[in-house]
MMTF fields as JSON, N, C-alpha, C and O atoms, coordinates in Angstrom:
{
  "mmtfVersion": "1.0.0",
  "mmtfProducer": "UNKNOWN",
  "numBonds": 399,
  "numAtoms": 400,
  "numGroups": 100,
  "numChains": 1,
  "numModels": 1,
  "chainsPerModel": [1],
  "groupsPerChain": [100],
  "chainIdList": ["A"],
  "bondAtomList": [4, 2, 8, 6, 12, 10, 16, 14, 20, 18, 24, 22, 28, 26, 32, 30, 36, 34, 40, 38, 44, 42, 48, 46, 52, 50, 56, 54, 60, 58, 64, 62, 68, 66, 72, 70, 76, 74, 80, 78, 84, 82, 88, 86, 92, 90, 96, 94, 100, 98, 104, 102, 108, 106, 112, 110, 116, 114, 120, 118, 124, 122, 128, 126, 132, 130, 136, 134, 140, 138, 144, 142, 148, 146, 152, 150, 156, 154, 160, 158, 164, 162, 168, 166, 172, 170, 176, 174, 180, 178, 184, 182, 188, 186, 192, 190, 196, 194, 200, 198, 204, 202, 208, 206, 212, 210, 216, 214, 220, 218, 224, 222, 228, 226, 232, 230, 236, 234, 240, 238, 244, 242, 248, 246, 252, 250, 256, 254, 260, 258, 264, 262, 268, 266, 272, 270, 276, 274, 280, 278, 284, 282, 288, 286, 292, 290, 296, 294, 300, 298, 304, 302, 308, 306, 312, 310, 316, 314, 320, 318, 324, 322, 328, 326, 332, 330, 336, 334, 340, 338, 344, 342, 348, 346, 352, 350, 356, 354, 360, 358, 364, 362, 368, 366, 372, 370, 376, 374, 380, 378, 384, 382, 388, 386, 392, 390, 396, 394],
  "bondOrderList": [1, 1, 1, 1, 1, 1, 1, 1, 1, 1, 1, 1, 1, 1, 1, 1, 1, 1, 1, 1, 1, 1, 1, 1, 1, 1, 1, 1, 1, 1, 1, 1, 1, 1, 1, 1, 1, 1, 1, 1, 1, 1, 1, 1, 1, 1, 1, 1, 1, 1, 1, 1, 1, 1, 1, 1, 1, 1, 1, 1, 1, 1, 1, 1, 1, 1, 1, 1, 1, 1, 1, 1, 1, 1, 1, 1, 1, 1, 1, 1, 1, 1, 1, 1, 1, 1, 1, 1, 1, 1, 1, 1, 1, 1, 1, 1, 1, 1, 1],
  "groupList": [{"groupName": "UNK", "atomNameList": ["N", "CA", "C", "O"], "elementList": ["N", "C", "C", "O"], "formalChargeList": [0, 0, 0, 0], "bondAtomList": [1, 0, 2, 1, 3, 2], "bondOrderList": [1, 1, 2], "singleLetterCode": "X", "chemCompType": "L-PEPTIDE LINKING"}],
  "groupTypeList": [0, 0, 0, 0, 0, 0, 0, 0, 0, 0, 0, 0, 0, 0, 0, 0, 0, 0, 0, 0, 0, 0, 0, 0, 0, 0, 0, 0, 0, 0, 0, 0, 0, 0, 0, 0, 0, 0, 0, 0, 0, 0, 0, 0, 0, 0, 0, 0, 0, 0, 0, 0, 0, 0, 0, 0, 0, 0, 0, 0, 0, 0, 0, 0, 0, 0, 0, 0, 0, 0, 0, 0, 0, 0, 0, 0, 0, 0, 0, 0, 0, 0, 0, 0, 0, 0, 0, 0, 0, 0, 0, 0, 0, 0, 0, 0, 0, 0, 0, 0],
  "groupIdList": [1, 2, 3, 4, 5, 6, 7, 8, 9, 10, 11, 12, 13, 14, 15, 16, 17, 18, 19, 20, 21, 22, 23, 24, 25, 26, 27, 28, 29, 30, 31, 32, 33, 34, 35, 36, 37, 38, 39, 40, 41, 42, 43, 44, 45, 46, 47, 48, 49, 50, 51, 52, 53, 54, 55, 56, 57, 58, 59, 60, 61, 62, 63, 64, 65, 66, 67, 68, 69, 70, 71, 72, 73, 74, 75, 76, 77, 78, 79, 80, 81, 82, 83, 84, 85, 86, 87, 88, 89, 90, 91, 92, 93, 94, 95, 96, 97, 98, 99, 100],
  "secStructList": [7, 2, 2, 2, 2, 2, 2, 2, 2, 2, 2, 2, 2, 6, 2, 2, 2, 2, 2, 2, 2, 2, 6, 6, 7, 7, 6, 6, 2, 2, 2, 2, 2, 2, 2, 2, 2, 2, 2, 2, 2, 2, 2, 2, 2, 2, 2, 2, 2, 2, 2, 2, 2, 2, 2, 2, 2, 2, 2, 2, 2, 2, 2, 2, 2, 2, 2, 2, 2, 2, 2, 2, 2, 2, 2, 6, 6, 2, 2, 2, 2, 2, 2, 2, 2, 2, 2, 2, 2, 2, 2, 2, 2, 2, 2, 2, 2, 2, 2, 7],
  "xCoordList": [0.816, 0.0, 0.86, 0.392, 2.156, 3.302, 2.822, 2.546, 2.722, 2.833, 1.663, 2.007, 0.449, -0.942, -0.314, -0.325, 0.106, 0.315, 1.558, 1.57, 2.472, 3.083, 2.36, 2.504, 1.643, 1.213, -0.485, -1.319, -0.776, -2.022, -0.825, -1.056, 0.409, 1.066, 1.55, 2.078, 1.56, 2.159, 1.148, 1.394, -0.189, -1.335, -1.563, -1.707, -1.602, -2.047, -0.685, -0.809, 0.416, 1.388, 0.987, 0.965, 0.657, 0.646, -0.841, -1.099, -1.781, -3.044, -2.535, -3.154, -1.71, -1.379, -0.781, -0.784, 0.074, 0.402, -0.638, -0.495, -1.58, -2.925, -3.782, -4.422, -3.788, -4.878, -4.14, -4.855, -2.65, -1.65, -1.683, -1.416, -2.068, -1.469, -3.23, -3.343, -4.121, -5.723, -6.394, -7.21, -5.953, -6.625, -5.904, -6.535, -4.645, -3.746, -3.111, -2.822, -3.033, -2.527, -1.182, -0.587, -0.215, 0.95, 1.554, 1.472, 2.344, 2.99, 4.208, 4.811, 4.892, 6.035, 5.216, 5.479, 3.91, 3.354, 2.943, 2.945, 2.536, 2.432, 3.363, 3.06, 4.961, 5.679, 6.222, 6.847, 5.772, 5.716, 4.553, 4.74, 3.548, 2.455, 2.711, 2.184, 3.249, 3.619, 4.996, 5.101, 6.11, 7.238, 5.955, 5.686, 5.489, 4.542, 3.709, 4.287, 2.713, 2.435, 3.334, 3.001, 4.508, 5.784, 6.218, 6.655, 6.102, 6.314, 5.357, 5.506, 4.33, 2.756, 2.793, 2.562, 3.219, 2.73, 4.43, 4.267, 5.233, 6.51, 6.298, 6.79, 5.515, 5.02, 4.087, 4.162, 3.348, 2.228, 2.301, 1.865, 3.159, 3.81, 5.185, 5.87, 5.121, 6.01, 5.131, 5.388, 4.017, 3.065, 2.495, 2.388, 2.208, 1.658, 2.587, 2.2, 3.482, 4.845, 4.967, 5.657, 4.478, 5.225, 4.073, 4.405, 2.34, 1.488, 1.367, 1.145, 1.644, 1.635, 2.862, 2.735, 3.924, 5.082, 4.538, 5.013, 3.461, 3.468, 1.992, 1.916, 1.173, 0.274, 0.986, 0.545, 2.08, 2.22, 2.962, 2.855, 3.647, 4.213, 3.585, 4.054, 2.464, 1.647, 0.939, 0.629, 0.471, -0.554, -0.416, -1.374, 0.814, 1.079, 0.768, 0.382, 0.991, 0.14, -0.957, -1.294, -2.013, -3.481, -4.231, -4.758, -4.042, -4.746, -4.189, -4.96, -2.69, -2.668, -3.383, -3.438, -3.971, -3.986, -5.414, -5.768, -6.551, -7.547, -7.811, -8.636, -6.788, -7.165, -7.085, -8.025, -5.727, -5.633, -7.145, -7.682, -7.379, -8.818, -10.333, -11.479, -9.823, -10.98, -11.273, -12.304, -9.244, -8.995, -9.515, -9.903, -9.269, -9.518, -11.463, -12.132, -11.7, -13.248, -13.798, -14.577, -13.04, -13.509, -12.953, -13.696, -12.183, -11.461, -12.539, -13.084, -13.102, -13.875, -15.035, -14.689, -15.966, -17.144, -17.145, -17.984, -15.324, -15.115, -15.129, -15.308, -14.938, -15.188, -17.07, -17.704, -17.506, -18.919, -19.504, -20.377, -19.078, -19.276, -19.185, -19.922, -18.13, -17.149, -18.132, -18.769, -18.294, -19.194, -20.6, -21.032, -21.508, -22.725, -22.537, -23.599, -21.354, -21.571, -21.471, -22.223, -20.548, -20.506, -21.684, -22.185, -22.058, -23.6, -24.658, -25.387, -24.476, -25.19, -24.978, -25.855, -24.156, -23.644, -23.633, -23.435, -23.84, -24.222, -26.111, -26.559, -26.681, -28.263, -28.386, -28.902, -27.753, -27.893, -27.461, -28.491, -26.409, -26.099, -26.96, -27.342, -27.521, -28.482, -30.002, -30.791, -29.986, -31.508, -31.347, -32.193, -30.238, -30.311, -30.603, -31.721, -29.534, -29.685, -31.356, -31.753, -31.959, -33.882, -33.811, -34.382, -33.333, -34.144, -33.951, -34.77, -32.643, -32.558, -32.962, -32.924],
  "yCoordList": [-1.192, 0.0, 1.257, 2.378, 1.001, 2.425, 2.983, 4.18, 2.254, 3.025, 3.897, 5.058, 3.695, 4.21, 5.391, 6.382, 5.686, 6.686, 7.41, 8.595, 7.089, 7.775, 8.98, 10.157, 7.947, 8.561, 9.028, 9.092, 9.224, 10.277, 11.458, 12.578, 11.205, 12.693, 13.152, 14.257, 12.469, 13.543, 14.424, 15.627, 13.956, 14.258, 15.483, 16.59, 15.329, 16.579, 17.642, 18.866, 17.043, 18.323, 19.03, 20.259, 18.251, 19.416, 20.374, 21.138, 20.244, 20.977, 22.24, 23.042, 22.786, 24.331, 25.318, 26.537, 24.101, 24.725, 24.496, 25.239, 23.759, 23.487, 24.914, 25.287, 25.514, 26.43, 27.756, 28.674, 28.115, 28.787, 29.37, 30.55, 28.375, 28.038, 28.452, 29.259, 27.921, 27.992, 29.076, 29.712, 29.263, 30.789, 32.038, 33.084, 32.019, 32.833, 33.471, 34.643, 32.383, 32.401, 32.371, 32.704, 32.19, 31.392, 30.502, 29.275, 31.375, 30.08, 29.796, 29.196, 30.01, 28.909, 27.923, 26.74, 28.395, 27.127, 26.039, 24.844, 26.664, 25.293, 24.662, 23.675, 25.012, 24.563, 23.002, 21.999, 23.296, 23.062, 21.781, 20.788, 21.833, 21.11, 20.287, 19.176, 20.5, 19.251, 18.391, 17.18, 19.234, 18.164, 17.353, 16.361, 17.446, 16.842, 15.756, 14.698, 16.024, 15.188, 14.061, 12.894, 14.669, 13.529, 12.628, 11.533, 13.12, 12.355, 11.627, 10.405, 12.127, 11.241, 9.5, 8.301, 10.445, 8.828, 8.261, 7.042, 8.398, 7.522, 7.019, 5.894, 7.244, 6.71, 5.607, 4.472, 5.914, 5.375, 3.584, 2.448, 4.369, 3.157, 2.151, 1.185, 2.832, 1.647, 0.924, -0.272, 1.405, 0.585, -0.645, -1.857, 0.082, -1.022, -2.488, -3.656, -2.106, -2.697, -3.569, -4.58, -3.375, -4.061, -5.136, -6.235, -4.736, -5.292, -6.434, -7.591, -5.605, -7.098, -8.454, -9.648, -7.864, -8.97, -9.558, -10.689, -9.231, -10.13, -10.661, -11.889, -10.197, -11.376, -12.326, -13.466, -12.222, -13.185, -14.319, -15.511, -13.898, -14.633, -15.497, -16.507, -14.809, -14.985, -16.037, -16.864, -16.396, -16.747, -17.992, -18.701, -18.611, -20.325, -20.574, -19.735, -21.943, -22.83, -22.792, -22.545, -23.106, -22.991, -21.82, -21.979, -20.779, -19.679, -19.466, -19.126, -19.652, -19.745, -20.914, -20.718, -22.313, -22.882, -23.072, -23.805, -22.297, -21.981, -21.077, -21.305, -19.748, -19.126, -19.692, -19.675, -20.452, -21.391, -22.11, -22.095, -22.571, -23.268, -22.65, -23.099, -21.635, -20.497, -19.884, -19.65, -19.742, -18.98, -20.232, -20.111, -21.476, -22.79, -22.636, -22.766, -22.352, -22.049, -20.918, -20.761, -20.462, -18.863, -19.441, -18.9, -20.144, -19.982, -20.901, -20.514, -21.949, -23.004, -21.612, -20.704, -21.338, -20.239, -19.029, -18.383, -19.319, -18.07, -18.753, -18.124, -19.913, -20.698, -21.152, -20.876, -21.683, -21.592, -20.007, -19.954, -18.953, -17.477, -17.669, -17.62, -17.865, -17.517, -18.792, -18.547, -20.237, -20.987, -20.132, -20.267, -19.139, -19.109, -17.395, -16.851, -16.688, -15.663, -16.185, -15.786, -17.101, -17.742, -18.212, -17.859, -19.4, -19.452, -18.127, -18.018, -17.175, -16.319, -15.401, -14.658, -15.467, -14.732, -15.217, -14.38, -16.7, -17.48, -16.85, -16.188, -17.221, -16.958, -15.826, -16.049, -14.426, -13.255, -13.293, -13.273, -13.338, -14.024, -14.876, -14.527, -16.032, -16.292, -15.366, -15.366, -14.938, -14.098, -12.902, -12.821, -12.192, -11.172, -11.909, -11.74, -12.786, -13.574, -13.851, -13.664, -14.161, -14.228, -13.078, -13.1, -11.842, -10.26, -10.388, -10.041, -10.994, -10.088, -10.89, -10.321],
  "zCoordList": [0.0, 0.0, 0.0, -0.194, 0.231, 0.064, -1.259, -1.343, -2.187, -3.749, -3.463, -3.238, -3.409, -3.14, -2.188, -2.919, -1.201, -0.522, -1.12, -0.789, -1.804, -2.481, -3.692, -4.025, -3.99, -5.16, -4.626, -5.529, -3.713, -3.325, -3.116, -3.572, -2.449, -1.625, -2.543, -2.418, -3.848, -5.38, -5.613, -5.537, -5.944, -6.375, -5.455, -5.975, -4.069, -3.389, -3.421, -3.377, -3.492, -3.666, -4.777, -4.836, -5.687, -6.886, -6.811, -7.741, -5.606, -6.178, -5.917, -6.617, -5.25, -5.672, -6.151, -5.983, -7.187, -8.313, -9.303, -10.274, -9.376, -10.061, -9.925, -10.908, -9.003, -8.701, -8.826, -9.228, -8.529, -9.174, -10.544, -10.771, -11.573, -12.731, -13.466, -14.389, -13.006, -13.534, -13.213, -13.88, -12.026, -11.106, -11.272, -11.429, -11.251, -10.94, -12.609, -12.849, -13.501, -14.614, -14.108, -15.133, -13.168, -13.109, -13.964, -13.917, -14.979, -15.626, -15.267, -16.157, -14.199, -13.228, -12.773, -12.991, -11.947, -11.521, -12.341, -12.046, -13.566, -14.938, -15.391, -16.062, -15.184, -15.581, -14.359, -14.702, -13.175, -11.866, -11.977, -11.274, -12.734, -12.797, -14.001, -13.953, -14.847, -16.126, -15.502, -15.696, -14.672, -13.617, -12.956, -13.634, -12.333, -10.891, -12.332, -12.583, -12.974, -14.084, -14.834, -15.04, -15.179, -15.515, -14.721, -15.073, -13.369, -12.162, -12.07, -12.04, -12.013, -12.36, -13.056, -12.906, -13.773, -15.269, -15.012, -14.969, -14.912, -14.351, -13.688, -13.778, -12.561, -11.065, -11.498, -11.028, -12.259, -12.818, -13.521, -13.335, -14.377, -15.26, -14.281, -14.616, -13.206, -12.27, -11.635, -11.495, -11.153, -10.056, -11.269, -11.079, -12.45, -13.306, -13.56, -13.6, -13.657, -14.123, -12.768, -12.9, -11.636, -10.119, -10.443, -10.888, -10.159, -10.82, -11.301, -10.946, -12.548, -13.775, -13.253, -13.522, -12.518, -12.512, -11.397, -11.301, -10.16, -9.126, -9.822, -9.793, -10.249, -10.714, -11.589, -11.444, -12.575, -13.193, -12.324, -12.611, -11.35, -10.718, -9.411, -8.886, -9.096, -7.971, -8.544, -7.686, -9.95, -10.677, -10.824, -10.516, -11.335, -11.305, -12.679, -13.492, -12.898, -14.016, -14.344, -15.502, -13.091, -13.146, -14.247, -15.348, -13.526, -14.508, -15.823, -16.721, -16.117, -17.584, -18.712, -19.926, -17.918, -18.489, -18.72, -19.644, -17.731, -17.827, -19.033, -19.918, -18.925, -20.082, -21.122, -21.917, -21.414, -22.497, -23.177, -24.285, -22.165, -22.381, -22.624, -22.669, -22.729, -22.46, -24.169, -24.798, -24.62, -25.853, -27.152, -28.314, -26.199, -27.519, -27.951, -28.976, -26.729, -26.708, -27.911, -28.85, -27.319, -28.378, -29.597, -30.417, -30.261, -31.533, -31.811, -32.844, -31.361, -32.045, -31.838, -32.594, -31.229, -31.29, -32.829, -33.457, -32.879, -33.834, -35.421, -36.464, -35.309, -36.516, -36.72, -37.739, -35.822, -36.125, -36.57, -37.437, -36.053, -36.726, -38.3, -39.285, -38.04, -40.11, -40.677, -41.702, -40.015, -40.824, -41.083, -42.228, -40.069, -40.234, -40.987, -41.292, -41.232, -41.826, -43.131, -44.02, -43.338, -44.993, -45.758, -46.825, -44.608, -45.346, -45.716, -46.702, -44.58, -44.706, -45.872, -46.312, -46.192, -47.433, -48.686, -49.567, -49.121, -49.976, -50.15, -51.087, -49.222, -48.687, -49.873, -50.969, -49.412, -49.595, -51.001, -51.674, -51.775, -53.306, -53.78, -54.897, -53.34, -53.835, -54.1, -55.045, -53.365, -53.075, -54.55, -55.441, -54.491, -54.836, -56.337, -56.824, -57.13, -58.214, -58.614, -59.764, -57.887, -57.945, -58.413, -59.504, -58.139, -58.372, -59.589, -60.44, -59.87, -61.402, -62.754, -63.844]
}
């Protein structure tokens, strides 16, 4: 929970160069508010990054192999599609052929 409190005490440092910069027309404080923003999304993109490596690691065999089983599902679902848009599209070629 450190990261979370790190990154609320960024967020509130910067509200007054936020209100500086919007209220005031301060443009040191805007310059002050895109640093604090850069810091932002760096911060940002580390917590994601910590994240992703302890679920994958936390995660085991099991859940990859579920998804595995999940993706075989969908690929067979995705072939009955392409079978029933094909026919359906024969249907529709045929039909139109009657008009003319």
């Amino acid at each position: 929970m450190s990261n979370f409190g790190k990154l609320k005490d960024l967020v509130m440092s910067l509200e007054g160069d936020f209100e500086k910069f919007y209220d005031k027309n301060n443009s040191a404080a805007g310059t002050r508010v895109r640093k604090g923003m850069q810091e932002l999304k760096n911060m940002a993109q580390q917590i994601r990054t910590e994240v992703q490596d302890m679920k994958n690691t936390a995660g085991g065999a099991a859940p990859a192999a579920a998804s595995g089983t999940k993706k075989a599902a969908g690929a067979a679902g995705g072939a009955k599609k392409a079978a029933g848009a094909a026919a359906g599209g024969a249907k529709k070629a045929t039909g139109t052929a009657k008009k003319k």
